[in-house]
C-alpha positions in Angstrom: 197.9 103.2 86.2 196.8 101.3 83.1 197.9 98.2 80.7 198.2 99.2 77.7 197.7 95.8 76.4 195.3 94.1 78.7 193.5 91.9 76.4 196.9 89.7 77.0 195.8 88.9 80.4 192.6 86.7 79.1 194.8 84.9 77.2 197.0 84.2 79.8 194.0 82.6 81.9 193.2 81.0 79.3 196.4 79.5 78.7 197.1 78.4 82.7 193.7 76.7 82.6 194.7 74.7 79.6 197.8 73.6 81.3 196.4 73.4 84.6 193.7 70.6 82.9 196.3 69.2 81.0 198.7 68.6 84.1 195.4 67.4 86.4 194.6 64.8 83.7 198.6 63.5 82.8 198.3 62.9 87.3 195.4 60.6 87.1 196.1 58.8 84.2 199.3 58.2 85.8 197.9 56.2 88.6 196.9 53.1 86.7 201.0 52.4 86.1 201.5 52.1 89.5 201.8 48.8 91.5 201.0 48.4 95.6 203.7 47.0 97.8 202.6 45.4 101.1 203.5 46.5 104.1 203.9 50.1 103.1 202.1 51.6 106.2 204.8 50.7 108.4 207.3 53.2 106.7 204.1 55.8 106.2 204.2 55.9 109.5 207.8 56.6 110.7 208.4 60.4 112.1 210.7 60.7 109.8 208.7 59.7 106.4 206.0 62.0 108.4 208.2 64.9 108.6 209.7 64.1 105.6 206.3 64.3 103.4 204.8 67.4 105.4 208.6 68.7 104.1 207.9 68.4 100.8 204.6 69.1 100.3 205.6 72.9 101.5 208.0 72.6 99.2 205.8 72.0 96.6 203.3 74.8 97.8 206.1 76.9 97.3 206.8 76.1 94.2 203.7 76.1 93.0 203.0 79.4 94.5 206.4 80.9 93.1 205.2 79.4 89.7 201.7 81.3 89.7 202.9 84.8 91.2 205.5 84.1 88.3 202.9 83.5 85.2 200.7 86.4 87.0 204.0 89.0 86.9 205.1 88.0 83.8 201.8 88.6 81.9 201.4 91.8 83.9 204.6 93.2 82.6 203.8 92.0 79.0 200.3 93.5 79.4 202.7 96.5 79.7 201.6 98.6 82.7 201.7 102.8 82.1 201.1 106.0 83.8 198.9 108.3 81.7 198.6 112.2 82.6 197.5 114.8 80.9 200.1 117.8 80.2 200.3 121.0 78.7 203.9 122.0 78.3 205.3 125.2 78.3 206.8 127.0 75.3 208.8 130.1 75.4 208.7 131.3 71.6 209.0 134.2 69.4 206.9 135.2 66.1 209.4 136.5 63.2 207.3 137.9 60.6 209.8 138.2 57.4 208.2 141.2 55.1 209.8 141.7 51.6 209.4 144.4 49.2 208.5 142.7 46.0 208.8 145.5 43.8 210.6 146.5 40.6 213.3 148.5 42.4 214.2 145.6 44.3 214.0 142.7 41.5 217.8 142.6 41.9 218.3 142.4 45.4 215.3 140.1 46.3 217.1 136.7 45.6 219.8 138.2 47.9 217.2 138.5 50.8 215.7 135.6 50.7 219.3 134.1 50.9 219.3 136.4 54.1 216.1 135.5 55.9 217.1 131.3 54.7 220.2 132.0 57.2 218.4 133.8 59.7 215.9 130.7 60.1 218.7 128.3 60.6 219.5 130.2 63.5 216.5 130.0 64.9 215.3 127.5 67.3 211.6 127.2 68.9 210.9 130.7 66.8 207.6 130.8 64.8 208.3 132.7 61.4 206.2 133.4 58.8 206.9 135.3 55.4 205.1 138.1 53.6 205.7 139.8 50.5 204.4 143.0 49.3 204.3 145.8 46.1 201.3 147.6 46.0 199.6 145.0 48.0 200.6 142.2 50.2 200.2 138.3 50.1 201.1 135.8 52.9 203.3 133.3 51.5 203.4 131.2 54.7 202.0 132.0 58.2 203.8 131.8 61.3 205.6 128.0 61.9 207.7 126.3 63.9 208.3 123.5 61.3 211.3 125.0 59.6 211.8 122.1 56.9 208.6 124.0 55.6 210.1 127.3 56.1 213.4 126.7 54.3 211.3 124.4 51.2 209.1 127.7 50.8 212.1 130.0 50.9 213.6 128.1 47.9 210.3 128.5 45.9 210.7 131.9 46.7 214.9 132.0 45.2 213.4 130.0 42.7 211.1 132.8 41.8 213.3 135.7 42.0 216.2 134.1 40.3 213.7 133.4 37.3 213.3 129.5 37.6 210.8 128.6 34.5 206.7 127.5 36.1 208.0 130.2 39.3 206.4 132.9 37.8 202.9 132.5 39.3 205.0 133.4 42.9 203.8 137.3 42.8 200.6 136.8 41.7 198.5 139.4 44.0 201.2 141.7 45.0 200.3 144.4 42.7 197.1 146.1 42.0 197.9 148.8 39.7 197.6 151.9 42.0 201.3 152.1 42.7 204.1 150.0 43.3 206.7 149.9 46.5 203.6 151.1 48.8 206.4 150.0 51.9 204.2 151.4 55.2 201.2 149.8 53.6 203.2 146.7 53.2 204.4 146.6 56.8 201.6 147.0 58.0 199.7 144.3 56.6 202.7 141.8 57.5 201.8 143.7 61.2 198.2 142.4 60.8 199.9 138.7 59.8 200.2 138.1 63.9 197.4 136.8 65.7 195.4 139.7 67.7 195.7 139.0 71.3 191.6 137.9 71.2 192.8 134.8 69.3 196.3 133.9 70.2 196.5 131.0 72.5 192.8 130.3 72.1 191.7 133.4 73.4 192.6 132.6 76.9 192.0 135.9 79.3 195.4 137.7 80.4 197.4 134.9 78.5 200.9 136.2 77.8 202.2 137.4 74.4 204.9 136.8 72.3 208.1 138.5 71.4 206.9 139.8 68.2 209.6 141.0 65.5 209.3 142.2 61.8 212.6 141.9 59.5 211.7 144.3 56.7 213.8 144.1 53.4 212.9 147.2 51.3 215.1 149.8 49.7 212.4 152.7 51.0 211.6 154.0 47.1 208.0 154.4 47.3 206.3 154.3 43.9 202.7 155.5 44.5 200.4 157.0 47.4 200.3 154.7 50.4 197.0 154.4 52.7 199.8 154.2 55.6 203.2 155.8 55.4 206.4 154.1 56.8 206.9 156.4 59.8 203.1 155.7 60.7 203.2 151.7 60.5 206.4 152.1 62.6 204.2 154.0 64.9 201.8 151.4 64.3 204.1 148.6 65.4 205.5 150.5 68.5 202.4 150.3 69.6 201.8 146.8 69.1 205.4 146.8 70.7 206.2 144.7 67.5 210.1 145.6 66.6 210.9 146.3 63.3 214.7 145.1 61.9 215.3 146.5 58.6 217.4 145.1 55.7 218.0 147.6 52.9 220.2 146.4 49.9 220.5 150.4 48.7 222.1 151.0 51.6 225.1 153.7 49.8 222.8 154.7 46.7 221.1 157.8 48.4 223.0 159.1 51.1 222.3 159.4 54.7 221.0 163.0 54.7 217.4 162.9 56.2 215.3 163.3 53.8 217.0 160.0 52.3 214.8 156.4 51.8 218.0 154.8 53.5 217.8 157.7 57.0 213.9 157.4 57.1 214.0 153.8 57.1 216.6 153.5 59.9 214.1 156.4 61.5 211.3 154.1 61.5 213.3 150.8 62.5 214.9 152.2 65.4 211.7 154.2 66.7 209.8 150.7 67.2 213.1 149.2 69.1 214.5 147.4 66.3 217.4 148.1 64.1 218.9 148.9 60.4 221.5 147.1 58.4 222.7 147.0 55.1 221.9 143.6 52.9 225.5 143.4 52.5 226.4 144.3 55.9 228.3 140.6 57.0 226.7 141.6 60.6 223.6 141.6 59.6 222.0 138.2 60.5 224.1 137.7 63.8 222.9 141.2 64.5 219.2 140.6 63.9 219.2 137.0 65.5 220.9 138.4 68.8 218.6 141.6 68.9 215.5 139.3 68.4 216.9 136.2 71.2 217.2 139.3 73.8 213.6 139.9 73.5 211.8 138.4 76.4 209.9 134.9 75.5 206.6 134.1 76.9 206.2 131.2 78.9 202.7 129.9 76.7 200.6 127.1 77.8 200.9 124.5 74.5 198.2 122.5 73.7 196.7 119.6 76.0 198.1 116.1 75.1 198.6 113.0 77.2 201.9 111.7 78.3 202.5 107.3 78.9 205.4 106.8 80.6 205.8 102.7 81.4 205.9 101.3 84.9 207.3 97.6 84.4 209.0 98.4 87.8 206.8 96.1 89.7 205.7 93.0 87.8 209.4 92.6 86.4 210.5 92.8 90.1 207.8 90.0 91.3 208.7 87.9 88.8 212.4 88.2 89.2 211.7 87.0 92.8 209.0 84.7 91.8 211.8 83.0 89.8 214.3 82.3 92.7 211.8 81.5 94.8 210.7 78.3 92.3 214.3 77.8 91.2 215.0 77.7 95.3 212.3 75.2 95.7 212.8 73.0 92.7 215.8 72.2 94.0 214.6 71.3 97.7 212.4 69.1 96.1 215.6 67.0 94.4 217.2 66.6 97.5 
């Protein structure tokens, strides 16, 4: 128990003993108005007067009394009394990692996606998501956040960018490297590296639980190039990570669902981590991924220390509440 304003209380001494000196003075000064009246003692003395008196001096005891457990409760509660603990609330999140394929092939598609992933993080709620973007090489736009205002203000830079907004071109800057374009298992596996590693999530704290980690990929599979890592090994990659992968691909019809297809070896790779595929213009598509992702198990993570006042006016507003009738009570013995 604390007050969080206790410097009030000096003031309030301060203030009684003003009055206090001020009443004691107005008594004595008083005294020279009065006038003597002879014979006085022989009412003094009556058992009744007596009784009488010793009546209203406990009266006035009373009152007085009643008036300091009053000023004492009063400036108390206005010194505002509060509990202060320390917590560390529990948070049951997921990391979203949104990965787009920033490539030529998908110039006409990528203002699409990002419409896509804009929904899917208004469905979200307590989710950390970050975005990635990728050609030959990748670039983190944003890491993962739970502050969506952000999330949705850098997703409209990134519309803004694709739909070919004048001052958005600098947006790609650092996705390409000239030794290929489209390099897809390269590029999921550097938004793969975007989560933290389990030696620095939640401080490093041994055995501390991990989060549901998911990836929505949006690539149309047309590799342009020769990858360091190919899709079907970052998938491999991610399954063991036991990171699932949700694919969004916008060529969905172009190819064909033989095999050997960029549509089949992307669903391949999606489903072998867990995840799923879906077409860009597949109306299932975000309810899909958002349900998926929400039936992953959350982590119950230990949030950061912070200290939590709750007020506890309880008291000193009850003992002056009672300190008041007490002196109303006696005042008006005293006028009877």
């Amino acid at each position: 128990m604390g007050l969080m304003f206790w410097w009030l209380l000096p003031l309030a001494v301060v203030a009684a003993a003003a009055v206090g000196v001020a009443a004691f003075r107005a008594g004595t000064g008083g005294s020279a108005r009065r006038r003597p009246a002879a014979h006085a003692d022989r009412l003094t003395s009556l058992p009744e007067y007596q009784a009488a008196l010793r009546r209203h001096r406990r009266w006035l005891a009373v009152a007085a009394l009643a008036c300091a457990s009053l000023l004492v409760s009063a400036a108390v509660a206005a010194a505002r009394p509060v509990d202060i603990t320390t917590i560390r609330p529990e948070q049951h999140n997921r990391d979203i990692m949104l990965c787009l394929d920033a490539s030529g092939s998908m110039s006409s598609a990528d203002a699409a996606v990002v419409e896509t992933y804009a929904g899917l993080a208004r469905k979200f709620d307590g989710e950390r998501i970050g975005l990635a973007i990728f050609d030959s090489t990748a670039i983190q736009v944003f890491p993962l956040t739970d502050d969506y205002d952000y999330v949705q203000e850098q997703l409209q830079q990134a519309r803004d960018a694709f739909d070919g907004k004048p001052g958005s071109s600098g947006f790609l800057d650092g996705t390409w490297s000239g030794r290929g374009s489209s390099l897809i298992g390269d590029g999921l596996a550097s938004c793969l590296n975007s989560f933290p590693s389990p030696d620095t999530a939640d401080g490093g704290a041994p055995n501390a639980p991990q989060r549901s980690r998911s990836v929505v990929l949006a690539t149309d599979n047309l590799l342009s190039g020769e990858p360091i890592m190919t899709l079907a090994e970052a998938a491999q990659l991610a399954a063991g990570r036991s990171v699932r992968v949700y694919a969004l691909n916008p060529a969905d019809l172009d190819y064909g669902a033989g095999a050997g297809q960029p549509g089949a070896q992307l669903r391949s790779a999606a489903e072998s981590t867990g995840g799923a595929y879906y077409a860009l213009d597949n109306p299932d598509a975000i309810a899909g991924i958002v349900s998926a992702v929400e039936e992953t198990e959350t982590a119950a993570i230990s949030g950061a220390p912070r200290a939590a006042v709750s007020d506890e006016p309880a008291v000193p507003l009850a003992a002056a509440l009672l300190s008041g009738l007490v002196l109303c009570t006696a005042l008006w013995r005293l006028r009877i």
